[in-house]
N, C-alpha and C positions, 0 to 999 in steps of 0.2 A: 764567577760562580763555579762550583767545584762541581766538576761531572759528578753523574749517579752512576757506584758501581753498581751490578749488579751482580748478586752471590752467584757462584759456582755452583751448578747442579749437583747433588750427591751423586757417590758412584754407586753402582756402575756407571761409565759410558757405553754407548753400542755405536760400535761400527760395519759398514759395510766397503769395505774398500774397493772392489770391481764388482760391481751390479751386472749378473746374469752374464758369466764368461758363455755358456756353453752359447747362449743365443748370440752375444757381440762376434763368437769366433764364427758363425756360420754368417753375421750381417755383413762383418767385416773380411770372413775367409774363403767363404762360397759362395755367396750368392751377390758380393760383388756392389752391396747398399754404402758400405762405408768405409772407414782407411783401414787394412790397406787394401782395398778394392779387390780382393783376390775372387778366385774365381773356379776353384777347385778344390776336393778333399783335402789335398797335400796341403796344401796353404793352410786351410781352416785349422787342422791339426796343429802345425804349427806354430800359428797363432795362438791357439787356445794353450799352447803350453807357454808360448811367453807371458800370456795372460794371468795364469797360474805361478807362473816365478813372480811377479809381480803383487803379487796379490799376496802370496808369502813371506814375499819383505817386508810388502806394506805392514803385515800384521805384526812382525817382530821392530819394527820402526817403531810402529803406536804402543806397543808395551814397554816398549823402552822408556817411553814418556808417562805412559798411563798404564800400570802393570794387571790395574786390576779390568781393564778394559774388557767387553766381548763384543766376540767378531758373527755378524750375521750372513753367512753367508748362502747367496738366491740363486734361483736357475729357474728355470719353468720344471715342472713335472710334467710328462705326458705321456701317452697310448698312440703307437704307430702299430695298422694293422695293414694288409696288404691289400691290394684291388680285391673283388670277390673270384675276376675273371683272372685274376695276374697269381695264383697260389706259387708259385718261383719265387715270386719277390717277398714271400712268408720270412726267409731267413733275414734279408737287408732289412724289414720292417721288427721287426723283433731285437735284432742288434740295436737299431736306433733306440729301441722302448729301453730294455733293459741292462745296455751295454754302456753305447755314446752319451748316453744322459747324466751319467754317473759320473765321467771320466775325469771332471774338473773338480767335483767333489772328493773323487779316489785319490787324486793330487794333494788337494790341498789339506785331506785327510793323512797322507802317508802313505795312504796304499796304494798309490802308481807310484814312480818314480821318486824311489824317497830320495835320490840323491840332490833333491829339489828343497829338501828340508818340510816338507809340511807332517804334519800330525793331527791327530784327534782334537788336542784342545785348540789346534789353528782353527779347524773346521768348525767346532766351536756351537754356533747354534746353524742350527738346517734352514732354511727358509725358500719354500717351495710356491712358486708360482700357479696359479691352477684355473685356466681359462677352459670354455666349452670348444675351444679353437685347438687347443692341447690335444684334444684325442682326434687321430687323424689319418685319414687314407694315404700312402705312401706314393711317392713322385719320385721317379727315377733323376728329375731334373727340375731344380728350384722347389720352394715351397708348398711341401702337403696341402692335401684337400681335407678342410675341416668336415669330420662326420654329422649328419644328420642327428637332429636331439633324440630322433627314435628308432637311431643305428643298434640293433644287436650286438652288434662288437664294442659300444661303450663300456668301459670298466668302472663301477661303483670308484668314487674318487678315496674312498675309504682305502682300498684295496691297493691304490698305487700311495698311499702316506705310512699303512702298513709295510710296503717293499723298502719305502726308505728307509723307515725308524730303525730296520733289521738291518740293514744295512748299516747304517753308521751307530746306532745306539745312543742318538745326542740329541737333546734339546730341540725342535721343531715348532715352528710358524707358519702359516701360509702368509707371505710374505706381500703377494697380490691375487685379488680375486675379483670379479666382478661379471655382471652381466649385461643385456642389450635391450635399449628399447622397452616396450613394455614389457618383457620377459626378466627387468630386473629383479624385480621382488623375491619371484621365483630362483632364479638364482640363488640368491641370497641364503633363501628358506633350506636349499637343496644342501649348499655347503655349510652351514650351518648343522645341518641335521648329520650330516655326514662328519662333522669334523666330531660332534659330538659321539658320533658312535667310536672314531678313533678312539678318544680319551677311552670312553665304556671298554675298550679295548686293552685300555693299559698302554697307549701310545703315547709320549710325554711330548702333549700340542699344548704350547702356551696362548697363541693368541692366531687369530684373521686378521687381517689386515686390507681393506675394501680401497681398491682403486681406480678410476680416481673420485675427486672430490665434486671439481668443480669438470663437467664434458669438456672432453678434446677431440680438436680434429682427427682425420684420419691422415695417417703417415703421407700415405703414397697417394691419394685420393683429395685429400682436404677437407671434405665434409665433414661437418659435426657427427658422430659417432655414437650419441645420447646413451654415454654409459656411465655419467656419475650420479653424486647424489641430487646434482642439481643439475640444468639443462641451460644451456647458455641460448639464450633467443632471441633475434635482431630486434631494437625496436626505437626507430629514427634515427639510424644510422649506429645507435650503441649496443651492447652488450647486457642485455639483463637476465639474472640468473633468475629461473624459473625453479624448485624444486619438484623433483619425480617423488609425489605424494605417497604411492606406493610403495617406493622402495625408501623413504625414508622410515615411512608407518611398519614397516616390516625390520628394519633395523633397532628403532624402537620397543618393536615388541622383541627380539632378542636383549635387548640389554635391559630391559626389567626383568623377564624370565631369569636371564642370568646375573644378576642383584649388580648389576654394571649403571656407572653416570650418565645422565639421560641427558643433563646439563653442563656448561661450562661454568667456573666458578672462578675466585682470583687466583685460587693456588693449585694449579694442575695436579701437585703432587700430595694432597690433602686426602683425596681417596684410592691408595696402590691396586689393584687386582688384585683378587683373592682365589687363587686357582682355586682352592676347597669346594667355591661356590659351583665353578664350573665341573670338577669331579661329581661334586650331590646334584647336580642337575643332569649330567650324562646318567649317572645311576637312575635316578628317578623319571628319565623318560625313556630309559631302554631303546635309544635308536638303532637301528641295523642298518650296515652301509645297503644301498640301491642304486642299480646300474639305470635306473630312468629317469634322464636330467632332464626330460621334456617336459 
């Protein structure tokens, strides 16, 4: 019996060839979670630029094969602010917000270290991470203290998608986003409203991106996490996914507002996105970014 091929996707392809250097060089470089187990700025740095030469070959590898290929490439975005009592540590917090955050991007862009080879169209599409965990009280040693939802020092997440677009001037995603608990809906509703006022902005956001799908545990902890679309719930000994009614009812109602598929069909690529929809819908609901994610 003669195997079924199956067609070739049109192109584009996307790829992502090192997912979230700036976070792997700090899991992998400071804080000592994974290889190479380092355990100090000097490492991290260094890492994060082999990471970066890597991830620039990658990409000239994959165009070699596939020219017309694009590269997505993610970080987290975030807000480091300092203790209220610690004002010294205003400058270390500040540097991380708007200096460190960037540096794998400036790489892979051209604007650090060009003798690395990267450039603009490396960099290619932005794709920006954006958790409530992101905005964060500064720690002189291991892992920030994530801000309270009705922290005054929260930045409208508008505000830090504006810093990038300016910054690199390229095509932008939020690449992952999500919330906790029963506070996902919520979520959802916030960055949504907020990505919307981007665009209203003139910031060129193609899509969100909600992860994840199906609850995961937690890292270091193990617990279920309850932050997908569905909730994973013991029951006789198996795994039954449960959906978070809310926060699917709330994703729902974004992708009809936004003339987006509500359904799955045979042929995934039978209805493309139509940004227009999404530009007349930012017009016609005039969002202003808001610094109150609670």
């Amino acid at each position: 019996m003669a195997a079924h091929v199956v067609p070739p996707l049109p192109a584009p392809h996307f790829f992502t060839p090192i997912n979230e250097i700036t976070f792997f060089a700090y899991c992998g470089g400071e804080w000592g979670w994974s290889a190479p187990w380092g355990r100090d700025r000097e490492c991290r740095f260094r890492f994060r630029r082999r990471l970066c030469e890597a991830d620039i070959a990658a990409v000239k590898a994959i165009r070699e094969v596939c020219p017309d290929a694009r590269m997505v490439h993610i970080d987290p975005l975030v807000n480091v602010v300092a203790p209220r009592d610690r004002p010294d540590l205003q400058e270390a917090a500040s540097e991380e917000s708007w200096n460190d955050t960037f540096v794998a991007w400036d790489i892979i862009a051209g604007k650090r270290s060009p003798e690395l080879g990267g450039a603009s169209g490396i960099l290619d599409i932005l794709g920006v991470n954006c958790y409530s965990f992101g905005q964060m009280e500064y720690r002189e040693h291991g892992p920030h203290a994530p801000l309270p939802p009705d922290d005054d020092r929260i930045l409208p997440l508008c505000t830090l998608l504006k810093f990038a677009y300016e910054r690199y001037g390229r095509p932008m995603i939020i690449g992952e986003t999500r919330g906790l608990e029963t506070g996902r809906h919520w979520w959802l509703r916030d960055v949504i409203q907020e990505a919307l006022a981007a665009v209203e902005m003139g910031i060129d956001l193609h899509g969100v991106c909600l992860f994840p799908a199906v609850d995961m545990p937690d890292w270091q902890k193990g617990v279920w996490v309850h932050n997908g679309l569905v909730d994973l719930v013991e029951d006789n000994g198996d795994l039954r996914r449960v959906p978070a009614e809310a926060y699917c009812g709330e994703l729902r109602r974004w992708q009809k507002r936004l003339n987006r598929v509500t359904r799955l069909d045979a042929d995934p690529l039978s209805d493309p996105v139509d940004l227009g929809d999404i530009v007349r819908a930012a017009h016609e609901l005039k969002m202003r970014p808001d610094a109150n994610w609670s």
